[in-house]
C-alpha positions in Angstrom: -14.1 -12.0 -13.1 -15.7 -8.8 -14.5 -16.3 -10.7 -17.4 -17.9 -13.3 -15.8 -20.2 -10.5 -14.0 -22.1 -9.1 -17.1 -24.3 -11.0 -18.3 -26.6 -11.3 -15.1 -28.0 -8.1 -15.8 -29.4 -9.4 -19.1 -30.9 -12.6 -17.5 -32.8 -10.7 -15.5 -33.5 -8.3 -17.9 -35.6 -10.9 -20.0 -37.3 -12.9 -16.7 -38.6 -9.5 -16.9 -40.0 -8.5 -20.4 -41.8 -11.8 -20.9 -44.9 -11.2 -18.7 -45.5 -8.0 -20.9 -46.4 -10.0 -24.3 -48.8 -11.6 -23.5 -51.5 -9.0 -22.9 -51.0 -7.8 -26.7 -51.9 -10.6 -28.0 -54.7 -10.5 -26.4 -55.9 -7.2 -27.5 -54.7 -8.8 -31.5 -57.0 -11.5 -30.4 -60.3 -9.8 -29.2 -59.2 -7.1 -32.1 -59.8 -10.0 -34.1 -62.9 -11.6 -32.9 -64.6 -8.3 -32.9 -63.6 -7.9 -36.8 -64.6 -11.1 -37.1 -67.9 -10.7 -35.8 -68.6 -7.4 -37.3 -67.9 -9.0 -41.0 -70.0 -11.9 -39.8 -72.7 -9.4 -38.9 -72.0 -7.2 -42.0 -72.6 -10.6 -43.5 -75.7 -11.5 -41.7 -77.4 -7.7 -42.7 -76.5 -7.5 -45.9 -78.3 -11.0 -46.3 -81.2 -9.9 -44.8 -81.6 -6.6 -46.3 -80.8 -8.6 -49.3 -83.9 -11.1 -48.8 -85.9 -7.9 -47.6 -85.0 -6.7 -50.8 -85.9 -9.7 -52.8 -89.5 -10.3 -51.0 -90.5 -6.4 -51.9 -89.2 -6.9 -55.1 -91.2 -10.3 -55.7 -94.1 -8.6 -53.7 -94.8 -5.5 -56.1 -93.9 -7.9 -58.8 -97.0 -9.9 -58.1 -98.8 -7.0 -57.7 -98.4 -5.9 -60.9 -98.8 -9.3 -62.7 -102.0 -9.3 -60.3 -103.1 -5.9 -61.4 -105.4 -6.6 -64.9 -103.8 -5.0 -68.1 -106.7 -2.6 -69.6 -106.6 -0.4 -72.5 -108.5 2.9 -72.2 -109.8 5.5 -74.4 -111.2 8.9 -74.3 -114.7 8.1 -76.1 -115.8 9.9 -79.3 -118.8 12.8 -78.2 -121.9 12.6 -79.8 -123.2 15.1 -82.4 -125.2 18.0 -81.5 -128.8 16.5 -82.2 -129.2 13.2 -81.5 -130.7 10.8 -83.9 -132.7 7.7 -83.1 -134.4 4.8 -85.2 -137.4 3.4 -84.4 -139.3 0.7 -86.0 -142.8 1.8 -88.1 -145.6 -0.6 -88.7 -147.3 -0.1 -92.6 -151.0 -0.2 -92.8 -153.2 1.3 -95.5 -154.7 4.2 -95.1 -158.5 3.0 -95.2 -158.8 -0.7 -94.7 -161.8 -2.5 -94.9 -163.3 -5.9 -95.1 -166.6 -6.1 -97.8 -169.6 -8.1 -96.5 -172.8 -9.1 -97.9 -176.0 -7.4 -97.0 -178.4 -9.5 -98.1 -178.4 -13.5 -98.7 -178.6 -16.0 -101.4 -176.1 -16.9 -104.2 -173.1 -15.6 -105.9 -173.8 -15.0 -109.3 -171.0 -13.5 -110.8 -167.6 -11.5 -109.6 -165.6 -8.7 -111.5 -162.3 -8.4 -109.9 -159.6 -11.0 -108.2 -156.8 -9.4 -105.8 -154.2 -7.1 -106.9 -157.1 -5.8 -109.2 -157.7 -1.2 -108.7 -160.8 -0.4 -108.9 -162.3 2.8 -108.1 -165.3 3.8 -105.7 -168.6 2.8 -107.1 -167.1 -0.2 -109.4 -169.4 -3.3 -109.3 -167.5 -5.6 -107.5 -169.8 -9.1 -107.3 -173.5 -10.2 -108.1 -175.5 -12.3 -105.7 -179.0 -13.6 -106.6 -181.9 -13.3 -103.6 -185.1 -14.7 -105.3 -186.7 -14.4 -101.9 -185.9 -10.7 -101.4 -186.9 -10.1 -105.2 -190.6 -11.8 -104.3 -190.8 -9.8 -101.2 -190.5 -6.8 -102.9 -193.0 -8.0 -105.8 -195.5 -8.6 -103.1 -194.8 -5.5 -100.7 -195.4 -3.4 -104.8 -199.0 -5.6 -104.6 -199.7 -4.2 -100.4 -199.2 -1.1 -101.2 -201.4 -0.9 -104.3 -203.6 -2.4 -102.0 -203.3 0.1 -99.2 -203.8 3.0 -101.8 -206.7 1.9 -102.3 -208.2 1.2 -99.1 -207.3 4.3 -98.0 -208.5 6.7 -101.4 -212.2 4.6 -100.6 -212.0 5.6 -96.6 -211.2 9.1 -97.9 -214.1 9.3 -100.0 -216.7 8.2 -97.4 -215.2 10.1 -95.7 -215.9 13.2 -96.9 -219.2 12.2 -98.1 -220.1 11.8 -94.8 -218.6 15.4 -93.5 -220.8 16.8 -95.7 -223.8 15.3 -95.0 -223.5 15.4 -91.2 -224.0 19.2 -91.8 -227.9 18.1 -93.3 -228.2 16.0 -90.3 -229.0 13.0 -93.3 -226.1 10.8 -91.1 -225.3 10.5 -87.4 -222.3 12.4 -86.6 -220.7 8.9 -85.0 -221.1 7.8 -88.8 -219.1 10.7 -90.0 -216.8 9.8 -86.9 -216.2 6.1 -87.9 -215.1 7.0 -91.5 -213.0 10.1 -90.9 -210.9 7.6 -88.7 -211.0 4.7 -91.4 -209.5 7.4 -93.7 -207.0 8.5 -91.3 -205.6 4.8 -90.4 -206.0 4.0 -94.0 -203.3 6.5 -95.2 -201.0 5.8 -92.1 -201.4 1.7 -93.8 -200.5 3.6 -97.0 -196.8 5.0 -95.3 -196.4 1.8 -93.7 -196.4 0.0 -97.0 -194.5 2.5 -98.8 -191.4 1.7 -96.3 -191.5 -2.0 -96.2 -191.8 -1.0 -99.9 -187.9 1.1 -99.6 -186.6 -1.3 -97.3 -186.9 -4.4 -99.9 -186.0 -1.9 -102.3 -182.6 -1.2 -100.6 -182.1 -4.8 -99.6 -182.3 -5.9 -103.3 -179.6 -3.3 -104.0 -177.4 -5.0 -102.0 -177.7 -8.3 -104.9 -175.1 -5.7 -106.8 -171.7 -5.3 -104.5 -170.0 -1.9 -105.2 -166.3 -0.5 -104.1 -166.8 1.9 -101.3 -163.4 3.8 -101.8 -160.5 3.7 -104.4 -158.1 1.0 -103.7 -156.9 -2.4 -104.4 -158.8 -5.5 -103.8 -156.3 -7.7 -101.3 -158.5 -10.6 -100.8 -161.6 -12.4 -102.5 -162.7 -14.9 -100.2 -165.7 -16.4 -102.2 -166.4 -17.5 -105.9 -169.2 -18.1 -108.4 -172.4 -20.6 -107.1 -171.6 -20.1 -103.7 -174.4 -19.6 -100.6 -173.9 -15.9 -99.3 -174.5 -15.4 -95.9 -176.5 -12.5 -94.3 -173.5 -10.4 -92.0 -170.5 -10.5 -90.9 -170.3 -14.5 -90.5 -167.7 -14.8 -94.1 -166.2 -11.5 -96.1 -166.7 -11.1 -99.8 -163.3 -9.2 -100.6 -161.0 -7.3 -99.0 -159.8 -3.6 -99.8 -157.3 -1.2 -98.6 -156.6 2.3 -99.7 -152.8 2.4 -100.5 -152.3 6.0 -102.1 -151.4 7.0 -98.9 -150.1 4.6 -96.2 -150.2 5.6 -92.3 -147.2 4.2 -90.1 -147.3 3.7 -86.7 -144.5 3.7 -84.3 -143.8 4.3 -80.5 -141.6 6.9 -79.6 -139.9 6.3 -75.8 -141.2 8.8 -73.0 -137.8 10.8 -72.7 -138.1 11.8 -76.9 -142.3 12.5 -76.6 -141.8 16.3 -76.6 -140.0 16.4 -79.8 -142.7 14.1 -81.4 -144.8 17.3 -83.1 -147.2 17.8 -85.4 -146.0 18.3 -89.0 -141.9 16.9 -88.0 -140.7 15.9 -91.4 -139.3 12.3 -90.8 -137.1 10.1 -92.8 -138.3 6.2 -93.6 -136.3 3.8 -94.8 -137.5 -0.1 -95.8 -135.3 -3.4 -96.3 -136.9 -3.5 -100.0 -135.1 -0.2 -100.8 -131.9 0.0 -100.0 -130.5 3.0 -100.1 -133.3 4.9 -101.0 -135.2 7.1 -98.4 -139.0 8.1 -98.4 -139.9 11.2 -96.8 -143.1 10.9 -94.2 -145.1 13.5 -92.0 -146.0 13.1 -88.2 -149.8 13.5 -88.6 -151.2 12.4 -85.3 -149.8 11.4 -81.9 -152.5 9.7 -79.3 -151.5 12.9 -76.8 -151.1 10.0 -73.5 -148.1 7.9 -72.4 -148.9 4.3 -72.8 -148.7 3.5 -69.0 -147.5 0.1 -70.0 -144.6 0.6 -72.4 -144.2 4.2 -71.5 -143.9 5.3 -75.2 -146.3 7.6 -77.4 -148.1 6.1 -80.6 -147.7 8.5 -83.2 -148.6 8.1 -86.6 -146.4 9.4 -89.7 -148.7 9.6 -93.4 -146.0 8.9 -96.4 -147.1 9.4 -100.0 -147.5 6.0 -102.0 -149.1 7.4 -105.5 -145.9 4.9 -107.1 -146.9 2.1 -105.3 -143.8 1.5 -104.2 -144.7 0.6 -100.9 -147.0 -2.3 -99.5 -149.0 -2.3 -96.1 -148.1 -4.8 -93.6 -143.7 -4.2 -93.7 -141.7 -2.5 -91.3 -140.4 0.6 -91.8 -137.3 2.0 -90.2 -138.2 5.4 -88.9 -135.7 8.1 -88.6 -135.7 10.8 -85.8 -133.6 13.6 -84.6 -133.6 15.5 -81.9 -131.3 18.6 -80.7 -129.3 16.7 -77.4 -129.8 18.6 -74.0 -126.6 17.9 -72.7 -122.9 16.1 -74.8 -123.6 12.5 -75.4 -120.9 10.2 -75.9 -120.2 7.0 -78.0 -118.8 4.4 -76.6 -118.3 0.1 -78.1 -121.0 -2.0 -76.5 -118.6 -3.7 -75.4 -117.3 -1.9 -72.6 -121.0 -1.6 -71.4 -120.6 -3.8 -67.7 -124.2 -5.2 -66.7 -124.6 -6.1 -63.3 -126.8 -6.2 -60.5 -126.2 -2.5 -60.1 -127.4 -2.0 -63.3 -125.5 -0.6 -66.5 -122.1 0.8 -65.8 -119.1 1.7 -67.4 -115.5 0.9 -66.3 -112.9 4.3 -66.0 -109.5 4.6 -65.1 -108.0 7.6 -62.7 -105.0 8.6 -60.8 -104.6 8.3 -57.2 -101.8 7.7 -54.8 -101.6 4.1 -55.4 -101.7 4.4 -58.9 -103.7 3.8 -61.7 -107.3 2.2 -60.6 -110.5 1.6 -61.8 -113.5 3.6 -61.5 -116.9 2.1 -62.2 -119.6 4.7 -63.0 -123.5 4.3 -63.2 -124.3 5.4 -67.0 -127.6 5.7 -69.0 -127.4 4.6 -72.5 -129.4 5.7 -75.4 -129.4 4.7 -79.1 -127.7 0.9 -79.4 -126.6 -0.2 -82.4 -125.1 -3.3 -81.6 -122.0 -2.5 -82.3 -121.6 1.3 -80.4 -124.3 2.4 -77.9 -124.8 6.1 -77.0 -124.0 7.3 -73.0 -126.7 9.8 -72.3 -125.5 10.1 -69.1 -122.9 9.5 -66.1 -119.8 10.4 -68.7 -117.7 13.8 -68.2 -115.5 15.2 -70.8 -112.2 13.7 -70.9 -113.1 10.5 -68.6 -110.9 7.3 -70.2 -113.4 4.1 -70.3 -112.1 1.0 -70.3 -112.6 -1.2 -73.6 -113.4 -4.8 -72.6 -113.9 -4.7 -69.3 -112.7 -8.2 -66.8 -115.7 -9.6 -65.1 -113.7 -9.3 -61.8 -113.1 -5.5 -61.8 -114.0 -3.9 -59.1 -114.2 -0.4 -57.6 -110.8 1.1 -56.5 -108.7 -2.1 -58.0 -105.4 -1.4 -59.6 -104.9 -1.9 -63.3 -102.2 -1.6 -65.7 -102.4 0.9 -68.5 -101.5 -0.8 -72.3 -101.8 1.6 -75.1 -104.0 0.2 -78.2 -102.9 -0.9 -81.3 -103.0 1.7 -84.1 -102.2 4.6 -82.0 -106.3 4.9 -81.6 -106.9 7.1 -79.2 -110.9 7.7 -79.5 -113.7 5.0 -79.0 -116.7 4.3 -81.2 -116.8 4.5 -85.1 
């Protein structure tokens, strides 16, 4: 029997302990869920920050694809005097069309173009018949007028001498003293219809009026002459010295002085430079171009040079402040007017910087920035249409390891 009495204890010993599992598993449970939901949410974040990631990524990649790829250079200063070319109109220094003075017909001529002939030379002969008979009879008037006045002289005094007798009546004597008197005024008269005819039968012989070179001869042997300046017999120019004539802009008038040695240079002469002195300037601004006529005198004793070509004249001029060269291309022109594109640092980076610039001396290829340019300023070479003020751009060093503009 106290076998039989044991195990009761241990029956109620496990009624007892079962109750007490079941709220661990509960704990394992929510334990589990929690970690569950934590990974899940560890998950969930990391995803996100991952797609944050990705659309910042992808954003400041656009931005930079977006951003326009410029190359920049620091651009070469100019020199210390600044030299400008301007272009020069040739003429000869006397230039003169030859008329006829008096009419009637070509006779004979002595020179054709191209021909030198010095001042006096007889250049053409034109026959005037009626002048020549003019003159014939004017010779026969004033034979004439001699006459009638040496007879009214003579009574005259024949009669100032008798008036004194009282033999004539002093309104005689009156009568012929002032026959004699308008007798020898007839006698003056004829003597300068006389000179005039005399003169205008000179002009039947044509001379040179200066050394030169006949350009033109505009008429030939038999032909009717006109009276004027209706039809020119030849043409002349001086060419021992040629004057040329350029217009120097406003802003370079003050260095445009009297005796400047200038250089010339001409398309027929390559290479080869004439030397030319600034003789004259008009002293006004042309209110319509806003440039000064001057005019440089260049020895032409070789007769190397003709009138009418253009003449490349070479100025220089000491620079009031540092010019700097820069390609023509990179000039931008807008409705602003001419500007030039820069790059500078700020705290978004590398942008562009437009600037307002004066240019001077274009070449075509290079044009010179008088002004709006500092010292160390980086210009953008081939300039976007788009860029704007403030705009990021991307920096791209230039082939050749070039770090200046210009030549």
């Amino acid at each position: 029997m106290a076998n039989e009495s044991k195990p009761q204890p241990q029956a109620a010993h496990n009624h007892e302990s079962a109750p007490e599992q079941e709220p661990v598993s509960s704990r394992f449970a929510v334990i589990g869920i929690v970690i569950v939901l934590v990974v899940t949410g560890l998950l969930a974040g990391f995803g996100i920050f991952d797609r944050m990631h990705n659309d910042k990524v992808l954003a400041e990649t656009t931005t930079q694809l977006a951003a326009p790829t410029v190359i920049a250079l620091v651009p070469k200063q100019g020199g210390p005097t600044d030299t400008y070319v301007l272009p020069g109109n040739v003429t000869a220094y006397t230039d003169s069309p030859i008329y006829a003075r008096t009419a009637g017909y070509l006779t004979r001529w002595y020179f054709d173009i191209g021909a030198r002939v010095k001042k006096g030379q007889l250049l053409c002969e034109i026959a005037s018949p009626e002048v020549d008979q003019q003159l014939a009879q004017a010779e026969a008037d004033l034979t004439t007028a001699k006459a009638t006045a040496n007879n009214a002289h003579i009574q005259a005094d024949r009669y100032t001498g008798l008036v004194e007798s009282n033999s004539v009546s002093r309104q005689d004597t009156d009568t012929f003293v002032n026959q004699a008197a308008a007798t020898a005024s007839a006698v003056v008269s004829a003597q300068a219809n006389l000179q005039r005819l005399h003169e205008l039968q000179s002009f039947e012989k044509v001379y040179a009026p200066f050394d030169g070179v006949v350009t033109a001869r505009d008429v030939d042997t038999g032909q009717l002459i006109d009276q004027g300046a209706a039809k020119e017999l030849f043409h002349m120019q001086a060419l021992q010295v040629l004057r040329v004539y350029t217009n120097v802009p406003q802003v370079y008038a003050g260095n445009a002085t009297r005796g400047l040695k200038l250089d010339l240079t001409f398309p027929e002469h390559p290479g080869k430079t004439f030397q030319g002195t600034l003789v004259r300037t008009a002293e006004a601004i042309d209110p319509v171009t806003r440039t000064l006529l001057v005019e440089i005198d260049v020895n032409n004793r070789d007769g190397e040079l003709l009138p009418g070509a253009l003449a490349q004249v070479h100025f220089k001029a000491p620079v009031a402040r540092p010019t700097f060269i820069v390609p023509a291309a990179a000039v931008i022109f807008r409705r602003e007017g001419l500007q030039l594109g820069t790059v500078v640092n700020s705290s978004n980076g590398t942008v562009a910087h437009l600037v307002p610039v004066v240019i001077g001396e274009d070449d075509g290829a290079n044009v010179q920035i008088v002004s709006g340019l500092e010292a160390g300023d980086k210009v953008i070479q081939d300039p976007p249409d788009s860029l704007i003020e403030g705009e990021k751009v991307t920096m791209q060093q230039p082939s050749g390891g070039n770090a200046q503009g210009g030549k």
